[in-house]
N, CA, C and O atoms as a DFTB+ gen file, in Angstrom:
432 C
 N C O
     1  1     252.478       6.272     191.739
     2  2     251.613       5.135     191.783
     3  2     252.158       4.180     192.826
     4  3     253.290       3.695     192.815
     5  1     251.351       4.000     193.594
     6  2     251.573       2.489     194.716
     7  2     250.993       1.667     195.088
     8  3     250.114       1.970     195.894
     9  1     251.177      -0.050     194.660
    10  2     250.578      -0.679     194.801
    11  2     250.454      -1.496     196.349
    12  3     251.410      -1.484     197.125
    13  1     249.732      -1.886     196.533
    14  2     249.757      -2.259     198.157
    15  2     249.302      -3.809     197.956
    16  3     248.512      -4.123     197.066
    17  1     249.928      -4.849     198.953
    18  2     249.377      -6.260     199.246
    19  2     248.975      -6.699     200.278
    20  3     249.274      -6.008     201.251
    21  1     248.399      -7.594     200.481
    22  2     247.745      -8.238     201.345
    23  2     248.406      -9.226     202.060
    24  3     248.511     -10.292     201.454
    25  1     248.971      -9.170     203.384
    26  2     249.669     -10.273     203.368
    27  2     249.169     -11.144     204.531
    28  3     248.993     -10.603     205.622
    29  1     248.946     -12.363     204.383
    30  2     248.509     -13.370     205.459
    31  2     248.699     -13.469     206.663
    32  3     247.887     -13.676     207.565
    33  1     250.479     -13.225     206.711
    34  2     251.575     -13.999     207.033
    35  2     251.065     -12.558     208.752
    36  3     251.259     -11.345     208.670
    37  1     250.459     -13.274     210.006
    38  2     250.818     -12.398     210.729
    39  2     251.772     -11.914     211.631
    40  3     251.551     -11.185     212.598
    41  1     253.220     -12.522     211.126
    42  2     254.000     -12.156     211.856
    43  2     254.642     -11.134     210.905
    44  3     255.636     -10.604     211.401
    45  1     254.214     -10.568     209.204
    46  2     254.806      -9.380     208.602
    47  2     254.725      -8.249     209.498
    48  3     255.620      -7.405     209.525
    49  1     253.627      -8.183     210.286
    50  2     253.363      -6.998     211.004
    51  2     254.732      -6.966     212.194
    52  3     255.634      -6.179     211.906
    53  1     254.847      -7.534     213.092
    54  2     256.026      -8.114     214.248
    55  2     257.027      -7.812     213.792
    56  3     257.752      -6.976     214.332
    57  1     257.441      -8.649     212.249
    58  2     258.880      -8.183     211.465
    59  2     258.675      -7.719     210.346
    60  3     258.304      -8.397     209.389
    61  1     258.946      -6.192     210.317
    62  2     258.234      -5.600     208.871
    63  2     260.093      -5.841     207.976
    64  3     261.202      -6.031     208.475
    65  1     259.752      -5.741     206.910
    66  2     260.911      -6.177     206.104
    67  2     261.781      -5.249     205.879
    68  3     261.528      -4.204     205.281
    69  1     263.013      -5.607     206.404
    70  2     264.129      -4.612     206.406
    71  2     264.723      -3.823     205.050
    72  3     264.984      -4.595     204.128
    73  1     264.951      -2.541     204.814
    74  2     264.891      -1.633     204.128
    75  2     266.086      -0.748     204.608
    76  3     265.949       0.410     205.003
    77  1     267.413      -1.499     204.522
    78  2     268.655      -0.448     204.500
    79  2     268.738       0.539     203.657
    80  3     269.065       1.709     203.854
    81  1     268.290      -0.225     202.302
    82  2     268.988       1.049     201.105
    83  2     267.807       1.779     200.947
    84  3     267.862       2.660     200.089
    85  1     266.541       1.617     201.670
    86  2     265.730       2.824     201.349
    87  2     265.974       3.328     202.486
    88  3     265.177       4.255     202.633
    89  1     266.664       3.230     203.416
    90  2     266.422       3.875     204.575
    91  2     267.825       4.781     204.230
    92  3     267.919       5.872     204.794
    93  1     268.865       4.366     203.357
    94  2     270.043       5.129     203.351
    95  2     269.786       6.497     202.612
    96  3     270.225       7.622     202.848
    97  1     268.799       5.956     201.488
    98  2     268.434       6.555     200.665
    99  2     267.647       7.718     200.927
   100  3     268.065       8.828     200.597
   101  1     266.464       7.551     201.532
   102  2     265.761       8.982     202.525
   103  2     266.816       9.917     203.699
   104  3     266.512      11.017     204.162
   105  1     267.954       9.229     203.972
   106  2     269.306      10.123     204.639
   107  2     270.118      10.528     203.686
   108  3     270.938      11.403     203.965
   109  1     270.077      10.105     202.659
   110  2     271.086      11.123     201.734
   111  2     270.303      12.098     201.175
   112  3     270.809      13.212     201.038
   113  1     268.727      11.839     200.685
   114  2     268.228      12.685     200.215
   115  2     268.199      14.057     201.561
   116  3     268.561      15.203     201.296
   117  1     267.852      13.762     202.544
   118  2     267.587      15.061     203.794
   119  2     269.147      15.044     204.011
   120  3     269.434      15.792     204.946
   121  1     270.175      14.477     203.492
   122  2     271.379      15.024     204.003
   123  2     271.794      16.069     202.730
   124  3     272.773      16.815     202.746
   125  1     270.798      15.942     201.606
   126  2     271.270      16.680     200.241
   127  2     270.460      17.841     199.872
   128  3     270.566      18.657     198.957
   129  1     269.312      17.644     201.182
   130  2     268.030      18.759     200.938
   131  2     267.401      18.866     199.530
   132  3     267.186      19.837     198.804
   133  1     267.182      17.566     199.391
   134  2     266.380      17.511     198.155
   135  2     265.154      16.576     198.746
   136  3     265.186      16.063     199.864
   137  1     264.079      16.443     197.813
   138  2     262.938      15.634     198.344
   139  2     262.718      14.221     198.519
   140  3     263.291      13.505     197.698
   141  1     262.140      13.756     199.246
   142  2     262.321      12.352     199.907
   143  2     261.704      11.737     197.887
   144  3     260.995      12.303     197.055
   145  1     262.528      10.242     197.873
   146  2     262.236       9.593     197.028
   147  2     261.193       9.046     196.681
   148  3     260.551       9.066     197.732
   149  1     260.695       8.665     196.089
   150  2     259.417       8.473     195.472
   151  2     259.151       7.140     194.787
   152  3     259.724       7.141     193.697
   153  1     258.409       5.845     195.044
   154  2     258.801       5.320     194.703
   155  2     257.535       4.254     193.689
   156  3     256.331       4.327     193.935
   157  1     257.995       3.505     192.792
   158  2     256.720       3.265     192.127
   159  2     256.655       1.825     191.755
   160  3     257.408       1.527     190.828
   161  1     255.820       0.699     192.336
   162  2     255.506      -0.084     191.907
   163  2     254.735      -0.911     190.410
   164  3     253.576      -0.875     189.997
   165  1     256.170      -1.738     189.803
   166  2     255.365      -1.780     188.178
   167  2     255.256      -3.743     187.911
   168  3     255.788      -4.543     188.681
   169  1     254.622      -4.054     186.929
   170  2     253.817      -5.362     187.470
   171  2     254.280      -5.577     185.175
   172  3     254.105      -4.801     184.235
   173  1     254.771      -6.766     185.250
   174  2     254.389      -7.251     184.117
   175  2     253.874      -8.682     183.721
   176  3     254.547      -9.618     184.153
   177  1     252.915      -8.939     183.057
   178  2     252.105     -10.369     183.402
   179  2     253.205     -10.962     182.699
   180  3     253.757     -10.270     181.843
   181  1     253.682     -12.314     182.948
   182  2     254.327     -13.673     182.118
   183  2     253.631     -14.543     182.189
   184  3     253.361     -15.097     183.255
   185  1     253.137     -14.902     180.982
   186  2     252.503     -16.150     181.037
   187  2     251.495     -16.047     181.687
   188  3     250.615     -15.263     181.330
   189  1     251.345     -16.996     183.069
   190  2     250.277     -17.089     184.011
   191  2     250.848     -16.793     185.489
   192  3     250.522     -17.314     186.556
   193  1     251.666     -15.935     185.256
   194  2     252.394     -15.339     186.535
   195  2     252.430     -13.972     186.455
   196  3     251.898     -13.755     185.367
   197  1     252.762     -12.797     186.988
   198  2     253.187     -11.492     187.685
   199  2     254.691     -11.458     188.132
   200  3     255.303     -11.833     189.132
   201  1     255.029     -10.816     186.898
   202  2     256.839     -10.018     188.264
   203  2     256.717      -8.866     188.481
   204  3     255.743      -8.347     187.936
   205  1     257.341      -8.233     189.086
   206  2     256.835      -7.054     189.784
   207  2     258.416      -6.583     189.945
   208  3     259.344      -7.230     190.429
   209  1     258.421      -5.530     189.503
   210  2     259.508      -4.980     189.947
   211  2     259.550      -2.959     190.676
   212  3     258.496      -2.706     191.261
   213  1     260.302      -2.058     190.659
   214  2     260.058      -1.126     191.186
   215  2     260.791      -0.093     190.634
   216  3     261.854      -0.485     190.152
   217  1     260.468       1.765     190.487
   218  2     261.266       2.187     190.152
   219  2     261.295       3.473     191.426
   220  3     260.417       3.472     192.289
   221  1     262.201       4.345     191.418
   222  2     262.556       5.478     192.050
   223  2     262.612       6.475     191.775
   224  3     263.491       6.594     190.921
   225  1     262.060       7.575     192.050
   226  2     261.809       9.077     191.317
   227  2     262.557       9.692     192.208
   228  3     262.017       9.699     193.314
   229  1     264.053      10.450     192.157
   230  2     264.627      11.739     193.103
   231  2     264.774      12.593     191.703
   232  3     265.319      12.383     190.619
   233  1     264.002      13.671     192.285
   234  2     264.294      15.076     191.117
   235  2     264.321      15.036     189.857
   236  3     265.102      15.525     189.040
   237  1     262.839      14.030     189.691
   238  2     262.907      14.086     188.379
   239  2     263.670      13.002     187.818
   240  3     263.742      13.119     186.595
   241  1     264.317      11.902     188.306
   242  2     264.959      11.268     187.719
   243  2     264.743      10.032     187.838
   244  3     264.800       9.776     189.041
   245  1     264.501       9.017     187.183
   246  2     263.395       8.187     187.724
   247  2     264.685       6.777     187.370
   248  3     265.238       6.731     186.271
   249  1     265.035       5.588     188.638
   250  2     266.208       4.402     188.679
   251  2     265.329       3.432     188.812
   252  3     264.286       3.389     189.465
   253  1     265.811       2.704     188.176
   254  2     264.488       0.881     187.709
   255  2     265.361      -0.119     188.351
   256  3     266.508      -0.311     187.947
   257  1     264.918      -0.669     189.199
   258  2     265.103      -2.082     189.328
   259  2     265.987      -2.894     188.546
   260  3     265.604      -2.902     187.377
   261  1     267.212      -3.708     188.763
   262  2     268.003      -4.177     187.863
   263  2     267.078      -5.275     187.663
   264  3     267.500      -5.793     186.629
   265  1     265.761      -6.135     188.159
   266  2     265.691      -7.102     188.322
   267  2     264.340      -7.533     188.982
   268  3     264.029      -7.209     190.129
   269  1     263.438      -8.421     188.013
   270  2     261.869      -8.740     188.412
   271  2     261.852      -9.393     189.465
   272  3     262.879     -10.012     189.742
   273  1     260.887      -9.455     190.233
   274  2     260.801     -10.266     191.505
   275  2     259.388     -10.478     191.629
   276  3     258.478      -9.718     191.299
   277  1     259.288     -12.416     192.518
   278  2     257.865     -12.760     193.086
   279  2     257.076     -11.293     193.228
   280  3     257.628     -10.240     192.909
   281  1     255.589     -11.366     193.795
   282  2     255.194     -10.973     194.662
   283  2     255.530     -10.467     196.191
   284  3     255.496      -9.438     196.866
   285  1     255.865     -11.806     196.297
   286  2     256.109     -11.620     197.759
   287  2     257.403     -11.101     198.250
   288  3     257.779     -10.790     199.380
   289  1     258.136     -11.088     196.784
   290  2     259.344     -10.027     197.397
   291  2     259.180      -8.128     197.443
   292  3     259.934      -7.292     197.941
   293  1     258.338      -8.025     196.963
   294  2     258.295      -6.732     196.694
   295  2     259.319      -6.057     197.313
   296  3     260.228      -5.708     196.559
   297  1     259.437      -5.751     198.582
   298  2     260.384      -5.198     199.244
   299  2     261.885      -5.057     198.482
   300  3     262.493      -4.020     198.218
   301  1     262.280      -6.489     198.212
   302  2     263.460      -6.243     197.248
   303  2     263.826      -5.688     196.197
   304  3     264.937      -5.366     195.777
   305  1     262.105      -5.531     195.516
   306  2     262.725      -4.935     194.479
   307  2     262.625      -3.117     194.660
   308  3     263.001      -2.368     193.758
   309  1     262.182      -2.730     195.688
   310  2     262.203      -1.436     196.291
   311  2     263.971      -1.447     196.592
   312  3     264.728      -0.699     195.973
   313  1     264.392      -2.324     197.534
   314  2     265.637      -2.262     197.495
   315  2     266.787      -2.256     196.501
   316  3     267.928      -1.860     196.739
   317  1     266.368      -2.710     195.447
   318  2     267.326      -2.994     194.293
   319  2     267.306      -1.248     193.550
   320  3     268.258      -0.563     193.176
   321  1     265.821      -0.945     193.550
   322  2     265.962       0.360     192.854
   323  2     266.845       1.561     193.886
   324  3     267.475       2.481     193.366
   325  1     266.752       1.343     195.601
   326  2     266.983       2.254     195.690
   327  2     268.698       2.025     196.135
   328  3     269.336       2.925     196.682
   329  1     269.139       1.024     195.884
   330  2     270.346       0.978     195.937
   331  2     271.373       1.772     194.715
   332  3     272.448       2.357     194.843
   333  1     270.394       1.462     193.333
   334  2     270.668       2.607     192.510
   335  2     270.862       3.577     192.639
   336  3     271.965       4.120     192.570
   337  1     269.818       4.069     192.866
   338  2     269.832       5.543     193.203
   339  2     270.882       6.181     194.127
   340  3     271.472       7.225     193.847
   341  1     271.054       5.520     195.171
   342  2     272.067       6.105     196.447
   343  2     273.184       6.083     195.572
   344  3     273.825       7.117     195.382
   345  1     273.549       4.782     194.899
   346  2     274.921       4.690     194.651
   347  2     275.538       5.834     193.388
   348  3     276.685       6.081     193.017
   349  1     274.082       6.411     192.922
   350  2     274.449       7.782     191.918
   351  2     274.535       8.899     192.784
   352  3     275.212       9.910     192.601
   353  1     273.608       8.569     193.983
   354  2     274.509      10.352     194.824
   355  2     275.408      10.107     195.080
   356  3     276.220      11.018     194.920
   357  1     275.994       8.726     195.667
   358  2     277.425       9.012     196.724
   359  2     278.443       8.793     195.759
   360  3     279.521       9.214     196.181
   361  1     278.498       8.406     194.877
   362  2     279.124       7.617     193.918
   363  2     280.497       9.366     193.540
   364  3     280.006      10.269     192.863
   365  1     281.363       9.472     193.830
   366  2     282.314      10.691     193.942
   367  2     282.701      10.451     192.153
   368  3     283.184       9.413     191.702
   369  1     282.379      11.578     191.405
   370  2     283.256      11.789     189.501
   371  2     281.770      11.272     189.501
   372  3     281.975      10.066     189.361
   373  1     280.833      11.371     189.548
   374  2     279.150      10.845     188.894
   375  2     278.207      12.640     188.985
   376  3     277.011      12.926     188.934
   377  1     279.049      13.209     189.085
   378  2     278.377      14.803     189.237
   379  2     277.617      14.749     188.292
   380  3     276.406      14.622     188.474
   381  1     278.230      14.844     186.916
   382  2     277.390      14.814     185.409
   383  2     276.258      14.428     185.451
   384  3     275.453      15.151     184.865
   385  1     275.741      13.248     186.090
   386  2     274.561      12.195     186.349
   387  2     273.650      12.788     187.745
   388  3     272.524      12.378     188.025
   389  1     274.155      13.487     188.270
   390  2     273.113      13.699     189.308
   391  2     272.297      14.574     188.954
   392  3     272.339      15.046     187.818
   393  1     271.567      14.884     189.693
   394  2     269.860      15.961     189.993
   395  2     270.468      16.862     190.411
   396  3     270.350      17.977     189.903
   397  1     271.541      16.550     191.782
   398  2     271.781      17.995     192.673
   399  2     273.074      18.416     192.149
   400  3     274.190      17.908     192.249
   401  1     272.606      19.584     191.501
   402  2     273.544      20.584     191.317
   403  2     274.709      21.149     192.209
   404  3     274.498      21.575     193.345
   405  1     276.263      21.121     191.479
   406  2     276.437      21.946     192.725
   407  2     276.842      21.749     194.258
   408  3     277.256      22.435     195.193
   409  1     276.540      20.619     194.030
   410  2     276.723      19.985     195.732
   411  2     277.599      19.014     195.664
   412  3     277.797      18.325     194.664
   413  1     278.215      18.906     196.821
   414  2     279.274      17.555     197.335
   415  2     278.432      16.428     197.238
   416  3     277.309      16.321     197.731
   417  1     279.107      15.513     196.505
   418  2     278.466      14.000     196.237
   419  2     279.238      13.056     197.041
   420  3     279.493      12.018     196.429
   421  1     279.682      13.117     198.228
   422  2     280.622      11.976     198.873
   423  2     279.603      11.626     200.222
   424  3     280.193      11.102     201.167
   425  1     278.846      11.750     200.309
   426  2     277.682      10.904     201.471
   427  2     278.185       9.803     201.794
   428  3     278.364       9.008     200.872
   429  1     278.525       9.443     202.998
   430  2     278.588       8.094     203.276
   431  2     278.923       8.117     204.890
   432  3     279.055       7.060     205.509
């Protein structure tokens, strides 16, 4: 599921919002030959507001967001989930916890 926004602001297009840990995250996955991450936008009403936070699907294994965010952060909370996630592949003694079988977990 992915939700998409609308954004005003026309300089988002000029500077699209930086994305280290998903970008680390799609290189460990093709450095682990497993499938690119997957990622899913989830929305809970408060009150008379929306937080929005995000989760991450690699192999079946799905990493949540430590943490709700505006709207307008969305991006972060893509980042928060996929900082999770990376830090369970590279993370060296976390074998037990991974998807990929079998394989060297020291990426970095």
């Amino acid at each position: 599921m992915s939700h998409q926004r609308n954004n005003n602001n026309n300089n988002a297009a000029a500077n699209p919002p930086a994305t280290p840990w998903q970008n680390a995250l799609n290189e460990a996955c093709a450095h682990y030959q497993i499938a690119a991450p997957t990622f899913q936008i989830v929305s809970d009403r408060r009150g008379g507001r929306t937080a929005w936070s995000s989760k991450v699907v690699i192999c079946g294994q799905t990493f949540s967001a430590r943490f709700w965010y505006d709207g307008k952060n969305l991006n972060n909370a893509k980042e928060d989930a996929a900082e999770l996630a990376l830090s369970m592949l590279t993370t060296p003694g976390e074998e037990s916890r991974s998807p990929v079988s079998n394989r060297s977990l020291s990426y970095r």
